[in-house]
N, C-alpha and C positions, 0 to 999 in steps of 0.2 A: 524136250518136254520135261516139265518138274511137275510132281504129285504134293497138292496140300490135304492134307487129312486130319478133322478135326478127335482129337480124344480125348474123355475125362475120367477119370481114376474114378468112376460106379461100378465096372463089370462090364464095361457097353461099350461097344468102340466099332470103326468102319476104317477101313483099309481100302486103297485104291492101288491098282499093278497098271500100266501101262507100254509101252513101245519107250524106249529111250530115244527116238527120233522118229521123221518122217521126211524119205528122202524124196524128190521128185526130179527126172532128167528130163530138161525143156528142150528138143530143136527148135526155133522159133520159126515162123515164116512172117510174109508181109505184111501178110492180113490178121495174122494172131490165129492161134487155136490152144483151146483148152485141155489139157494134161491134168488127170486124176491119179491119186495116189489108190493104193491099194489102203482095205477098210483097216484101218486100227483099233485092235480091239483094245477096250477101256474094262476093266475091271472091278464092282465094287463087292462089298461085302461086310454085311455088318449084321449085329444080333440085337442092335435097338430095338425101341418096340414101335414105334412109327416107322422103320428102314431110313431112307437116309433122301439125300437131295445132290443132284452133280452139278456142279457151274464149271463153264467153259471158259477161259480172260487166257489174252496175249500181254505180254511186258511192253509189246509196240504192236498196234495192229498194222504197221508196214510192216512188210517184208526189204530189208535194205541188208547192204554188201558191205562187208567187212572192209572192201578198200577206199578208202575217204576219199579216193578219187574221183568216185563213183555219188552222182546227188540224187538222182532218181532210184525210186522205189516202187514195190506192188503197193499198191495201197488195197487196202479190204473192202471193194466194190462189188457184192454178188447178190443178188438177189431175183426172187422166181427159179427160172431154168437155165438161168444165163452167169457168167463173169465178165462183169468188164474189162474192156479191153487193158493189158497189162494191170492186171488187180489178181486176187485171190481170193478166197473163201472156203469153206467149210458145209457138210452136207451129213446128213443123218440118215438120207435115204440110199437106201442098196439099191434102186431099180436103176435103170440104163440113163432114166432125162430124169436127173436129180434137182433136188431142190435143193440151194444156196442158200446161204447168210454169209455175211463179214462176220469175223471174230473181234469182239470187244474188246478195248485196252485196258487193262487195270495194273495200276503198280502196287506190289506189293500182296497179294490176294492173300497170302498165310496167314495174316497179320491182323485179316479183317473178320467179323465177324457174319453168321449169315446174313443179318439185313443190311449191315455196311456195303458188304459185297456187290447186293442184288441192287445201292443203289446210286453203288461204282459204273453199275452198267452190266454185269457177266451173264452171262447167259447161260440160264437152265439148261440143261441137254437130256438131262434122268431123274427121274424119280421113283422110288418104293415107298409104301404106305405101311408094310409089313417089313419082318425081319427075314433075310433071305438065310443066313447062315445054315448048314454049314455051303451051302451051293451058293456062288457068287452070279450077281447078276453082270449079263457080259454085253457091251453097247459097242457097234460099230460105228465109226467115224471115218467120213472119208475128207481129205485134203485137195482143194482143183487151183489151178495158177490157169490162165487167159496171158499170153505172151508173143509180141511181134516182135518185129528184128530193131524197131526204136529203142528197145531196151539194151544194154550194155553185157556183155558175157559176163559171168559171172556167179558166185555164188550168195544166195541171199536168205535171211535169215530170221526169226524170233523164236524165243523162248513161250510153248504153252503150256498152261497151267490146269490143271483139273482138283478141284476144290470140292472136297466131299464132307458133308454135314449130317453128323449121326440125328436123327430125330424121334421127341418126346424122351430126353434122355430125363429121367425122372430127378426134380430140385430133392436140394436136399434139407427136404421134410419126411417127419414120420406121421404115419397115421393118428399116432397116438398126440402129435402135436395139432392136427388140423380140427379145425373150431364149428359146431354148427352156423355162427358167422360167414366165414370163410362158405363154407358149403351153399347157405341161404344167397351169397354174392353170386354163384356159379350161373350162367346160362344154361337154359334146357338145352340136354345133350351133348355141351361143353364136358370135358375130362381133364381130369389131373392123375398123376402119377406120386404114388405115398408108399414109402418104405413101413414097415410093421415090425417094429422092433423084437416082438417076444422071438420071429422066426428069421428075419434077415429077408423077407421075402417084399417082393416087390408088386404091388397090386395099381389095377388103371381104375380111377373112379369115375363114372359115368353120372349126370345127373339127367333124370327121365322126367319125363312128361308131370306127372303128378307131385314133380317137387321134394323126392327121395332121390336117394344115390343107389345104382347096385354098380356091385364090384364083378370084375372079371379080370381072374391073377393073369398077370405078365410073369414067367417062368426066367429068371435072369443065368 
């Protein structure tokens, strides 16, 4: 597993901790049975003023074997309450008849920005509207493989990625720069984020109903 974590040098930033792996021991039988991993907790934690966003991407959504002898793989077949046979998937739910999804491929996901990412394919898994800090918000993930004895002994593999995105991290504008233009262009209840130079303080401007702005500080 590898963590991307987006930061920009304002004060604001989101951190992600996760598991360095996820192991899973398959006996297979003839007919296939599905093997769940224990939950993996994911960690996020940020002091933005919107909280943040997680996307889930594999480097391969197969799962394939290190020995090139070896041409079959899991492929990321799950959906509902089921795995296909010899496939894998991913689940967010703790109860006993979990609900699936295949994991998305993306190459490269550090590299991407949030809407590149979202339209790589990756999949949301978390989101915050608020800033959690200093108490991180903690997401259980569980890992299920579906495997009959068709498949090859063996150890089988991807790299997943957890990509966290700090949000409304405020552009860099000052109050003092921003235009009754600019303000008259805002949709009603639309917001922007404005630095205020005299204090260094960071404020969310809200535009209301009647076509003014009130403000309400973000404490950075």
């Amino acid at each position: 597993q590898t963590l991307s974590v987006e930061y920009r040098d304002t004060g604001y930033f989101v951190t992600v901790t996760a598991p360095d792996s996820v192991e899973l021991s398959v006996d297979a039988t003839p007919t296939g049975q599905t093997v769940v991993s224990d939950a993996s907790t994911i960690s996020v934690l940020t002091n933005a003023p919107n909280g943040y966003k997680l996307y889930l991407s594999a480097s391969d959504s197969d799962l394939i074997s290190a020995d090139t002898s070896i041409s079959q793989s899991f492929i990321p077949t799950a959906s509902g309450n089921t795995i296909s046979l010899n496939s894998w998937g991913y689940s967010l739910d703790s109860t006993e008849s979990k609900t699936w999804s295949p994991v998305p491929e993306v190459s490269n996901p550090g590299d991407l920005t949030e809407t590149e990412l979202v339209t790589a394919g990756a999949t949301k898994i978390s989101e915050l509207a608020l800033p959690n800090y200093p108490d991180a918000t903690n997401i259980a993930i569980y890992y299920g493989i579906n495997s009959d004895t068709s498949m090859p002994a063996g150890t089988y593999s991807t790299t997943i990625t957890y990509t966290a995105f700090a949000e409304g991290i405020p552009p860099e504008k000052t109050m003092q720069e921003f235009t009754v233009e600019e303000c008259n262009a805002m949709n009603t209840d639309s917001q922007i984020f404005l630095r205020d130079f005299r204090n260094d303080q960071d404020y969310k401007i809200v535009k209301d109903y009647n076509n003014l702005s009130r403000v309400l500080i973000i404490r950075s």
